[in-house]
Backbone as CSV, one residue per row, in Angstrom:
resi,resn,N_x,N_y,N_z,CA_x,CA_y,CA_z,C_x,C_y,C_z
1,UNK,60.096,85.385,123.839,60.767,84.167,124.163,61.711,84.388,125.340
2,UNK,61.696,83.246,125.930,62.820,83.509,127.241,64.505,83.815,126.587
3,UNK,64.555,84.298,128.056,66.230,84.269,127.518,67.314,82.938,128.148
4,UNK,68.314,82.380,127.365,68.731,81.226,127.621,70.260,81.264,127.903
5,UNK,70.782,81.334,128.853,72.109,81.588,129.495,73.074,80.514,129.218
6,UNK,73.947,80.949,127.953,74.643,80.294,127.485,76.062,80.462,126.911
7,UNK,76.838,80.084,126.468,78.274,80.632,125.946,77.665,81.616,124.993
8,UNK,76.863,81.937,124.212,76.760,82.769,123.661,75.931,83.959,123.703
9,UNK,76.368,84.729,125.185,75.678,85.572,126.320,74.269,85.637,126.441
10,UNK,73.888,86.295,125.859,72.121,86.671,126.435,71.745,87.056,124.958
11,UNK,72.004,85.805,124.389,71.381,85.883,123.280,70.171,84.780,123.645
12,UNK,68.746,85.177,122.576,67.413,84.566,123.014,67.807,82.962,122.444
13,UNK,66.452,82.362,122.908,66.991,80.832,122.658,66.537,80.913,120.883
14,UNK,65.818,81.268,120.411,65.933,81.386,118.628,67.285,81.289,118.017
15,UNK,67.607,82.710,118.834,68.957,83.070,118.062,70.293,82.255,118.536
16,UNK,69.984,81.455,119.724,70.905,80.255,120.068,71.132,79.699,119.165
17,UNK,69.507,78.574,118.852,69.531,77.783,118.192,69.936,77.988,116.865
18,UNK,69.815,79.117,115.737,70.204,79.528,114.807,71.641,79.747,114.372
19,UNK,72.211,79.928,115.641,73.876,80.309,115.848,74.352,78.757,115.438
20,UNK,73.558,77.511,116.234,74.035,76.121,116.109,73.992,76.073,115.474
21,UNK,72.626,76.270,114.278,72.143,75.662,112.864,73.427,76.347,111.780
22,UNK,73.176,77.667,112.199,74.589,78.267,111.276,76.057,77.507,110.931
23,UNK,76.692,77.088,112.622,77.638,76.393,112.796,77.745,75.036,111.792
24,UNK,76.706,74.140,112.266,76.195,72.931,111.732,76.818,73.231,110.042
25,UNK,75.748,74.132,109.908,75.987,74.131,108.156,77.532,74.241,107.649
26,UNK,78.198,75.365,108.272,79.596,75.503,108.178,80.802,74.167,107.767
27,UNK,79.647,73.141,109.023,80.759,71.883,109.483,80.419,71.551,108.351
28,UNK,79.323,71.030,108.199,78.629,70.541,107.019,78.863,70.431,105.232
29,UNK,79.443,71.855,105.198,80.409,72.724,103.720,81.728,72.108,103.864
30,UNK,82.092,72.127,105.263,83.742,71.749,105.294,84.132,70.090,104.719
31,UNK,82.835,69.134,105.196,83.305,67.920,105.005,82.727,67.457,103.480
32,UNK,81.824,68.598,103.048,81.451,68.532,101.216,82.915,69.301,100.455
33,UNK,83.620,69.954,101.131,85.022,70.282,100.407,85.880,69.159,100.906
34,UNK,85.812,68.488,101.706,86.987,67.108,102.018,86.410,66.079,101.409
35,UNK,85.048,65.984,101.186,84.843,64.860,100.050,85.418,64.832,98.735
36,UNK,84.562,66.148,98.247,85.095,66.465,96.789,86.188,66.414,96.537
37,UNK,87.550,66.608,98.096,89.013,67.227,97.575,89.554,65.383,97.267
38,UNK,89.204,64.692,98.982,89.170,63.064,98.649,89.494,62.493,97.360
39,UNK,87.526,62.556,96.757,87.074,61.981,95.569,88.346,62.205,94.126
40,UNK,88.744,63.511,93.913,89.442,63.842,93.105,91.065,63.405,93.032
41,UNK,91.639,63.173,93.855,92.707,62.716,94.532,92.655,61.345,94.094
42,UNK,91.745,60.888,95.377,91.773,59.325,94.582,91.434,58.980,93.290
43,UNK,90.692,59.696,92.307,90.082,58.980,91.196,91.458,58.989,90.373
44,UNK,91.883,60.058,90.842,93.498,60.361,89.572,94.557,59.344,90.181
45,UNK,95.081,58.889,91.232,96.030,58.093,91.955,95.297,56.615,90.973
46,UNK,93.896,56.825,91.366,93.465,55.275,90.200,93.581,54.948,89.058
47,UNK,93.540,55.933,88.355,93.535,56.135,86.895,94.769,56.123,86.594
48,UNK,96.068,56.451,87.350,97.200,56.365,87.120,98.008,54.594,87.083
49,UNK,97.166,54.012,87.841,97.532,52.732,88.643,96.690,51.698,87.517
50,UNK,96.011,52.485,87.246,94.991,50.505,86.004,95.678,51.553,84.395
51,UNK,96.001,53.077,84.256,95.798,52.851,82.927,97.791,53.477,83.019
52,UNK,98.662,53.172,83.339,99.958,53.829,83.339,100.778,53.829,82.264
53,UNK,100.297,53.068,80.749,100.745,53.593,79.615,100.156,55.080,78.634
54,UNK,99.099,55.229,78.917,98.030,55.949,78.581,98.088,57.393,78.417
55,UNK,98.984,57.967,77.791,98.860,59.455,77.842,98.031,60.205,78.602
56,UNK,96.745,60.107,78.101,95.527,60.717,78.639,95.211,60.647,80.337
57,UNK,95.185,59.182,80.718,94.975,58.922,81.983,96.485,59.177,82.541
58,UNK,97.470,59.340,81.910,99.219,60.035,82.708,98.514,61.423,82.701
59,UNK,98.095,62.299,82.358,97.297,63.636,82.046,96.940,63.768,83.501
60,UNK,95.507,62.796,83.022,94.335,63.424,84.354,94.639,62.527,85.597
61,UNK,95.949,61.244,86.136,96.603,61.021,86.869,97.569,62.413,87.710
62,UNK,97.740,63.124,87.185,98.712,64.033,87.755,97.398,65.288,87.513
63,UNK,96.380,65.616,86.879,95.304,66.996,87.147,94.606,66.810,88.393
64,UNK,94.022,65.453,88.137,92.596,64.969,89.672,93.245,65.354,90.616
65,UNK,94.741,64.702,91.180,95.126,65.024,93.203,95.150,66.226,92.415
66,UNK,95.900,67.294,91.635,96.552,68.723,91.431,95.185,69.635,91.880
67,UNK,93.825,69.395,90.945,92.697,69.967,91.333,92.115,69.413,92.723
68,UNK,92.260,68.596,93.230,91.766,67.922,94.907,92.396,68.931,95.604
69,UNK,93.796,69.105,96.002,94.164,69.577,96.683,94.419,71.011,96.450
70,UNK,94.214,71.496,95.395,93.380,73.053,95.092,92.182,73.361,95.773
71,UNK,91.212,72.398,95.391,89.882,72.205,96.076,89.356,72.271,97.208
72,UNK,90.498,71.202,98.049,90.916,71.210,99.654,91.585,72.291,100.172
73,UNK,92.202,73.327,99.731,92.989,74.242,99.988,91.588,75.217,100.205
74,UNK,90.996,75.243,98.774,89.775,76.912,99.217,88.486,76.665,99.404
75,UNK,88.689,75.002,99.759,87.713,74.476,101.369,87.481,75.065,102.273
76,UNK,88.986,75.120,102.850,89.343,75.136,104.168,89.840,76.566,104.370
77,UNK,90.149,77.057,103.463,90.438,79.189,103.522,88.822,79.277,103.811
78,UNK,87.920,78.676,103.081,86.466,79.725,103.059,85.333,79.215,104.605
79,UNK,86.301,77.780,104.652,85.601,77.346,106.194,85.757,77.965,107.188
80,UNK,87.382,78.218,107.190,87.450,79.211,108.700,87.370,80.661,108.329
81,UNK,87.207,81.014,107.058,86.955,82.007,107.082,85.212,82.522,107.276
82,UNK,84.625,81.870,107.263,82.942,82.241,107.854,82.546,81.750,108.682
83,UNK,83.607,81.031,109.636,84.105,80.607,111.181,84.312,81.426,111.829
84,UNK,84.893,82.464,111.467,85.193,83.603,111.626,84.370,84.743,111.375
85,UNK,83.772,84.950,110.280,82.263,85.677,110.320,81.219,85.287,111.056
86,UNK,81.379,84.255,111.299,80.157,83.934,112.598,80.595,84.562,113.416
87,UNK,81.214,83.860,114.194,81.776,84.117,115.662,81.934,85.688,115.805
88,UNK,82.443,86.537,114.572,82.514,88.006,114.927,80.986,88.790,115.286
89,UNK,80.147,87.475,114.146,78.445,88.630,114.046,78.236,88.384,115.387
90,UNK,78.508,87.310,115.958,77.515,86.810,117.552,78.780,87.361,118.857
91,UNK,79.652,87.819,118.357,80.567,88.136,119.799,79.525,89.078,120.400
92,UNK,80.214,88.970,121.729,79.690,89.287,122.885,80.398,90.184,123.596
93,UNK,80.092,91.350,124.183,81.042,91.965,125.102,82.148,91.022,126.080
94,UNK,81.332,89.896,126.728,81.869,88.986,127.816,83.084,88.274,127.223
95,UNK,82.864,87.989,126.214,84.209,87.101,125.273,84.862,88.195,124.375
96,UNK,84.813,89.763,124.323,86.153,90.465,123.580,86.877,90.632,125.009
């Protein structure tokens, strides 16, 4: 295969494209941990708001955001952290 002159030196165009697809997926994980962190957040802020006598829903009103933003927290540690394993497997002499 040819070679394809790009930010990510003289790497072949396969392994270009694979570097993107890699990336892609990354982005891809990050905004399935901002959904999930979202989803959880809001369902408990709701449950707090229609049921606010309710022991149970006072419970899982204050667990849902507590686990969301747990959730969102080791999202976003494990996103840039294999943001960071990429970018180290594909560095390049030209970019250390």
């Amino acid at each position: 295969m040819s070679k394809k002159p790009s930010e990510y030196g003289e790497l072949s165009l396969t392994d270009c494209l694979a570097l993107d697809r890699t990336h892609l997926a990354n982005e891809r994980t990050a905004l399935a941990y901002a959904r999930t962190s979202l989803a959880s957040i809001l369902a408990g802020i709701t449950l707090g708001k229609l049921f606010p006598d309710e022991m149970t829903f006072i419970l899982l009103s204050v667990l849902l955001p507590t686990i969301g933003i747990v959730i969102g927290a080791i999202g976003l540690s494990r996103v840039f952290s294999y943001r960071k394993r990429i970018e180290n497997y594909y560095s390049t002499p030209e970019k250390n």
